[in-house]
BALOBA-1460 file (C-alpha; in Angstrom, 3 decimals):
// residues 154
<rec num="1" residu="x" x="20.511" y="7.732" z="-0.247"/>
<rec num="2" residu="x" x="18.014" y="10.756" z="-0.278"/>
<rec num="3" residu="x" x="15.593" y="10.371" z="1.898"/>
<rec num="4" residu="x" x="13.568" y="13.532" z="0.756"/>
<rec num="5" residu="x" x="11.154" y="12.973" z="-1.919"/>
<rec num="6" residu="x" x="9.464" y="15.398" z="-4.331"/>
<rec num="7" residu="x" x="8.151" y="12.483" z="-6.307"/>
<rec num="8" residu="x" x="4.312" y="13.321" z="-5.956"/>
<rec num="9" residu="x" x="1.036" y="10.266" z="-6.689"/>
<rec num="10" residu="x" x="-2.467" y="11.057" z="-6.564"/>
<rec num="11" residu="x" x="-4.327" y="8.118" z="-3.588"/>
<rec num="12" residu="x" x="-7.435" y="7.399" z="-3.631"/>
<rec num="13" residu="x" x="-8.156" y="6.350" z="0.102"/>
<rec num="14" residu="x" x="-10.333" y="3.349" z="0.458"/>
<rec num="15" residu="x" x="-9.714" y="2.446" z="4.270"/>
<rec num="16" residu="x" x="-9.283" y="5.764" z="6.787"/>
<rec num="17" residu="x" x="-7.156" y="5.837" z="9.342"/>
<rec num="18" residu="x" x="-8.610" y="4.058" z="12.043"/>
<rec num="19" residu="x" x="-10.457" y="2.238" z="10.055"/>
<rec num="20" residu="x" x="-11.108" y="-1.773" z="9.693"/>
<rec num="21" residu="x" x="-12.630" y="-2.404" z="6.517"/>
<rec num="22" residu="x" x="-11.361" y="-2.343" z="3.222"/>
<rec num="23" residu="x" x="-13.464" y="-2.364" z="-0.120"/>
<rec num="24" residu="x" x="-13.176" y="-3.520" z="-3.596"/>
<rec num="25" residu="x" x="-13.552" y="-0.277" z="-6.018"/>
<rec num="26" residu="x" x="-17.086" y="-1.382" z="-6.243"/>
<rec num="27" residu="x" x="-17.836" y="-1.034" z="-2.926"/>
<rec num="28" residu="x" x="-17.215" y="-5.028" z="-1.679"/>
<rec num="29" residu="x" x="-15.939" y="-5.558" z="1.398"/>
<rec num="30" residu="x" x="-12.706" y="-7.036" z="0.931"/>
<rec num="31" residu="x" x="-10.637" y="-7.271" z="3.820"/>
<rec num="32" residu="x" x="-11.719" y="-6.825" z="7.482"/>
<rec num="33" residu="x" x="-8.506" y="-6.411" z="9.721"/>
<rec num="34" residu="x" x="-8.467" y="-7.486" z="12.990"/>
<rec num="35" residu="x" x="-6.749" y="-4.304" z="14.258"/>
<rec num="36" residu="x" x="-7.827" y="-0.740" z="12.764"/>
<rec num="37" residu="x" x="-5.533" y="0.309" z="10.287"/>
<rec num="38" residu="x" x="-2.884" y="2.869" z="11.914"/>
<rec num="39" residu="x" x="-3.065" y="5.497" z="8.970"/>
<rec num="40" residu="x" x="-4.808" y="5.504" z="5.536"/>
<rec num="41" residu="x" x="-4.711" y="3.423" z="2.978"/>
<rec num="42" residu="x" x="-5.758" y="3.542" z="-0.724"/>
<rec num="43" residu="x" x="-4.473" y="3.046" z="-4.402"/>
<rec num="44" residu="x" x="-2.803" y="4.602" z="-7.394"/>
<rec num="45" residu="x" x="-5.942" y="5.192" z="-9.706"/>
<rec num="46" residu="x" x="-4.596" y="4.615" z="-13.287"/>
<rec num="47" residu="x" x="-1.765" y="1.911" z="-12.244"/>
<rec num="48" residu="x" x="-0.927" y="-1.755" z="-12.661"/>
<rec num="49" residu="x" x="0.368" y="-3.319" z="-9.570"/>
<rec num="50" residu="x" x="2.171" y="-6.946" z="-9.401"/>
<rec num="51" residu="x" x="-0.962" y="-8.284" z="-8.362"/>
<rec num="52" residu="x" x="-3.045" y="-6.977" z="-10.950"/>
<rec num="53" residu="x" x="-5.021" y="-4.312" z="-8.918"/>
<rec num="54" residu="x" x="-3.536" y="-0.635" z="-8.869"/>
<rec num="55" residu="x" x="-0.663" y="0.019" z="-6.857"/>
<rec num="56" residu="x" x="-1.463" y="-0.173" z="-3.086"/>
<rec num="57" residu="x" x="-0.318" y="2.988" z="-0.832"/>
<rec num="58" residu="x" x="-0.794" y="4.437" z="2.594"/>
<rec num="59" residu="x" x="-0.867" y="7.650" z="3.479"/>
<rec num="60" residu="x" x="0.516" y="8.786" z="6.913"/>
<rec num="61" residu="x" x="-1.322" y="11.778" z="8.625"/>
<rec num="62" residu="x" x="-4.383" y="12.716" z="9.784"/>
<rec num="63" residu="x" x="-7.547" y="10.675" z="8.897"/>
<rec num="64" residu="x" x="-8.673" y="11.262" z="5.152"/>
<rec num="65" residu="x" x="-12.004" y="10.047" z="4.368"/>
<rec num="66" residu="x" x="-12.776" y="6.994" z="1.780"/>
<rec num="67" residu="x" x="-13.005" y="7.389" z="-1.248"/>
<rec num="68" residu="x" x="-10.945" y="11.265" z="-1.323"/>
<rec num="69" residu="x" x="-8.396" y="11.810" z="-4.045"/>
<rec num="70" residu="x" x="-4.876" y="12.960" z="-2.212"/>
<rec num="71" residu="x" x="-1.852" y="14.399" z="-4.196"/>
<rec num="72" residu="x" x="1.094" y="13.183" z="-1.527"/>
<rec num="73" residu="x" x="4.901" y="12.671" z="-1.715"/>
<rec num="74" residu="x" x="6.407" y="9.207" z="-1.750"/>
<rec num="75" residu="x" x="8.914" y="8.618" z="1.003"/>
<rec num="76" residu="x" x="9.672" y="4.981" z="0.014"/>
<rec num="77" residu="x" x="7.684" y="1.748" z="0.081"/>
<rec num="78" residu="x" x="6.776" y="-1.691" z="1.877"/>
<rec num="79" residu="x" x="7.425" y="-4.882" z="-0.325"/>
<rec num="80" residu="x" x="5.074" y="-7.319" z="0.052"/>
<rec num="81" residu="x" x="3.931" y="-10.655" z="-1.483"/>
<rec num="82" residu="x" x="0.701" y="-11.368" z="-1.863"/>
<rec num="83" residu="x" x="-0.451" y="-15.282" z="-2.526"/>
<rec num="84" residu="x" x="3.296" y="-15.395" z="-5.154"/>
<rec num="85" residu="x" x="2.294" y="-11.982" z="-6.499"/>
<rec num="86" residu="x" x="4.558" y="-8.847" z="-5.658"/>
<rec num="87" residu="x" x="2.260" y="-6.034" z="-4.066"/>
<rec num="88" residu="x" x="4.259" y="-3.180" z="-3.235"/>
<rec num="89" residu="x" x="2.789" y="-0.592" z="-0.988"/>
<rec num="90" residu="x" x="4.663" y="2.453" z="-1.674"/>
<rec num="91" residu="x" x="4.079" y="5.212" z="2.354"/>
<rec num="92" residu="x" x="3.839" y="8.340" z="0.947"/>
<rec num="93" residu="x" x="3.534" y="11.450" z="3.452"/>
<rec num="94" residu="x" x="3.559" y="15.620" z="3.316"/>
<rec num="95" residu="x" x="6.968" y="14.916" z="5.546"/>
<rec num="96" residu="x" x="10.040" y="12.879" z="5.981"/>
<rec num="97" residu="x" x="9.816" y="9.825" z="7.461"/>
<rec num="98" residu="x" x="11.735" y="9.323" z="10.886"/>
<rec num="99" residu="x" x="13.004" y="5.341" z="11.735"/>
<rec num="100" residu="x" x="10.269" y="5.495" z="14.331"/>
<rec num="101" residu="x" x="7.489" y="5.664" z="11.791"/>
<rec num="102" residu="x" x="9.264" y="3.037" z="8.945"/>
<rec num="103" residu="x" x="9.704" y="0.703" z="11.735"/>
<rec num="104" residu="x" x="5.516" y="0.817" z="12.740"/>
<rec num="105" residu="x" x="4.925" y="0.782" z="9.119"/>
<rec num="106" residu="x" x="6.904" y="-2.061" z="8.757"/>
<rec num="107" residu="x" x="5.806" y="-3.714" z="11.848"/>
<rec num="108" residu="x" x="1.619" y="-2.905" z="10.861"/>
<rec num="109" residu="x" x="2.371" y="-4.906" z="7.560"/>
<rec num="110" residu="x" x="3.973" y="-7.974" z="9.180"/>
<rec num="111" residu="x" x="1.205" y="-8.390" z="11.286"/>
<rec num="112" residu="x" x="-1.234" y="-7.658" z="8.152"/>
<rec num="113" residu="x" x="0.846" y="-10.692" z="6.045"/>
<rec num="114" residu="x" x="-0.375" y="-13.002" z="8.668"/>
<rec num="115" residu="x" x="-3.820" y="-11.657" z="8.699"/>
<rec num="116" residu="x" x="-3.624" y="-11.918" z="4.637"/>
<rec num="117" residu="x" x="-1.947" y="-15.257" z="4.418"/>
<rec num="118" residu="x" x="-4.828" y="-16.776" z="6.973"/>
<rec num="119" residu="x" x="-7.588" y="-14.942" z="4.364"/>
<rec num="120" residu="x" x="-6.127" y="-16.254" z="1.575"/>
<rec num="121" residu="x" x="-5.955" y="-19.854" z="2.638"/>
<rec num="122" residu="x" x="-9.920" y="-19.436" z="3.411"/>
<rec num="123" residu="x" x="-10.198" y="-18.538" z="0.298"/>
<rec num="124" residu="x" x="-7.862" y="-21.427" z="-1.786"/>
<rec num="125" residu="x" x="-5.398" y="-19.071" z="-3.009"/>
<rec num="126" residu="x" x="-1.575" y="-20.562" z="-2.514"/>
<rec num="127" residu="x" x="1.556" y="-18.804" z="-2.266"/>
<rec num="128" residu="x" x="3.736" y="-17.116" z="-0.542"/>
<rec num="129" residu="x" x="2.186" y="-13.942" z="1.465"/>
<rec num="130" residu="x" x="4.099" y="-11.806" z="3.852"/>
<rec num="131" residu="x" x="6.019" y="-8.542" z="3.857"/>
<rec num="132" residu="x" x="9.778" y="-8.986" z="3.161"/>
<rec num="133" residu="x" x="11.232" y="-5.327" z="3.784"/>
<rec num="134" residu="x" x="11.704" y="-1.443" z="3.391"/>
<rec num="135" residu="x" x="11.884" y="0.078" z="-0.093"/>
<rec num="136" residu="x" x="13.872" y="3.033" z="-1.041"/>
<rec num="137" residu="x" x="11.960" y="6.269" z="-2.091"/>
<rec num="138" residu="x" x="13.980" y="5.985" z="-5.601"/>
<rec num="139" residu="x" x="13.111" y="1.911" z="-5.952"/>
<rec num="140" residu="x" x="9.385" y="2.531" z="-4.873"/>
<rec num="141" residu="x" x="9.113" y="5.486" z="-7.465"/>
<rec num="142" residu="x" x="10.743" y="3.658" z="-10.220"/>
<rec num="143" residu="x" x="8.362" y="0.674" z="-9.373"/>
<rec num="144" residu="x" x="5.579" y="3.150" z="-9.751"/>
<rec num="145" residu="x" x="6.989" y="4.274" z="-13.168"/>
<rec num="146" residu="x" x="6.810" y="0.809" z="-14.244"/>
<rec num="147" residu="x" x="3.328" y="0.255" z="-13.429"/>
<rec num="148" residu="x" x="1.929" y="2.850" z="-15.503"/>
<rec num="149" residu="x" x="4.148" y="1.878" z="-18.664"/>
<rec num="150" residu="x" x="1.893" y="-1.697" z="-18.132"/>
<rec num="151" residu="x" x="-1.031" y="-0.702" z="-17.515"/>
<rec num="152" residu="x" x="-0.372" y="1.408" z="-20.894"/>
<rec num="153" residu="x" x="1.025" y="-1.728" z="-23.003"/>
<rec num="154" residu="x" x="-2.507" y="-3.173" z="-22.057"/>
């Protein structure tokens, strides 16, 4: 399997790195984590995602500020479920990604599934939430591929 991508998405960032507060596109707070958020994280503008938002994605690198459009290479993807809903995050980076860095990744959203699943009991959604693995670069860009063919069918 390649590891090298030159599959490229446009993020918009929503929470920096370091950050702990994520907002709706409208500028609700969303999400507070109880840990800052180890590199940046935003969405796909223009997709569909599983869970009917855009596609989630973090960016690894230095600290981008919210709300900053960032053309970046995918280098795979976590899959997640979000209250029975898939939610792929697809990592995207200028670089390669070592088995140091998919293994924090991996690790970050593990802990963020329980910090999800314990929001989303507050807030009476059921379902299964939690992070169940890596993604290849191929799977995660073919998932993105999808998402825009909804989003145009609707």
């Amino acid at each position: 399997m390649n590891q090298d991508s030159d599959a490229q998405v446009s993020v918009r960032v929503q929470v920096s790195a370091g950050g702990f507060v994520k907002r709706t596109g409208d500028g609700e707070i969303d999400f507070v984590a109880p840990l800052p958020c180890p590199f940046n994280y935003g969405e796909l503008p223009g997709t569909l995602g599983g869970d009917g938002d855009p596609v989630d994605a973090v960016v690894l690198g230095p600290r981008i500020p919210r709300g900053e459009l960032v053309a970046v290479r995918v280098q795979g993807a976590v899959a997640f479920v979000d209250a029975g809903a898939p939610d792929l995050k697809l990592v995207c980076s200028a670089l390669p990604l070592s088995a140091l860095q998919r293994a924090m990744v991996l690790n970050w959203f593990r802990g963020y599934g329980l910090a999800k699943r314990a929001l989303n009991l507050a807030r009476g959604k059921r379902g299964e939430t939690r992070c169940t693995g890596w993604v290849s670069t191929e799977a995660a860009v073919a998932a993105v591929t999808s998402s825009q063919s909804k989003r145009d069918a609707t």
